[in-house]
N, C-alpha and C positions, 0 to 999 in steps of 0.2 A: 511681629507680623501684624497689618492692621488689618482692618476688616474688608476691604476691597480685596486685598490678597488673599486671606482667610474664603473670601465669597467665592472667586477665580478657582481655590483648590478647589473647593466641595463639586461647583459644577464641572470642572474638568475630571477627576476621579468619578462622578456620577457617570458623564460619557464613554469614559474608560470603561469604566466596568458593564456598561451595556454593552461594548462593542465586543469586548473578551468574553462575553456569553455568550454572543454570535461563532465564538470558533470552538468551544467546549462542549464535550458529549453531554447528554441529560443528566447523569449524576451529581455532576458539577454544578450546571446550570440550578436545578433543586438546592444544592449547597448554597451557590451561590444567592438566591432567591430576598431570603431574608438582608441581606447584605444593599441587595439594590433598593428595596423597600426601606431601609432605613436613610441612605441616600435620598431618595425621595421626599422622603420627609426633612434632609437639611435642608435642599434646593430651595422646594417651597417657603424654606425659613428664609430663604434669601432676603435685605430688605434696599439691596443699595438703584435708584435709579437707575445707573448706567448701565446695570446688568438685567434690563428689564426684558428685552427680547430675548438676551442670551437666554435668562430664568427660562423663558417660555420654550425655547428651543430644548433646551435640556428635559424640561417635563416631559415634552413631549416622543424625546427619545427615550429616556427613561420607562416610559408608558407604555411605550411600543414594545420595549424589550422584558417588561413584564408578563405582556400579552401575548410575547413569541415562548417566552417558557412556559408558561400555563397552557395556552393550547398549542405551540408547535404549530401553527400557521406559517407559513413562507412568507405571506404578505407582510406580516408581523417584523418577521424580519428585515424586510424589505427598507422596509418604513424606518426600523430603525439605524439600518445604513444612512438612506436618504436624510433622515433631521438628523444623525450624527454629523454630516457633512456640511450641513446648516451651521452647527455650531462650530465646525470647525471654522467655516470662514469670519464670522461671528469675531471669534478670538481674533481672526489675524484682523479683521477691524479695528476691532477696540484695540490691537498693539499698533498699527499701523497711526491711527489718533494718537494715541500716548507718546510716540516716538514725535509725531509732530508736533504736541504739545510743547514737550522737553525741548526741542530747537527753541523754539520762538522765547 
């Protein structure tokens, strides 16, 4: 696996597991906690260009869904619907480039 592919998991699993916090009772959520925290700290490790927005997008879902487990805020979660959705398009950018790429 090389490092762009390696880069793609970390930030797609980061999103993931924001979004599956949003559907988990508070127990979980607590469990979960440290898990997305350490995500947090891959992201950031990110270093490649091309995933320089998506990085940004992912933090700041990530952020979001830290901020909805510690306080349980609505908006919190809100937020991190909305930039989860960010990054979903995000990705299909970047595959939709790639794929163009690949032709030429």
């Amino acid at each position: 696996m090389n490092s762009a592919d390696k880069e793609a998991e970390i930030l797609t699993n980061a999103t993931l597991l924001a979004g599956v916090l949003l559907k988990t009772d508070a127990s979980e959520r607590e469990a979960m906690l440290p898990k997305l925290k350490a995500f947090e700290t891959e992201v950031k490790a990110t270093q490649l260009e091309v995933h320089k927005n998506l990085k940004r997008l992912v933090i700041l879902t990530v952020n979001a869904a830290i901020r909805y487990v510690t306080s349980g805020k609505q908006s919190d979660a809100k937020l991190t619907r909305r930039h989860g959705n960010e990054v979903a398009k995000e990705f299909s950018r970047l595959k939709r480039l790639a794929q163009r790429r690949g032709r030429d």
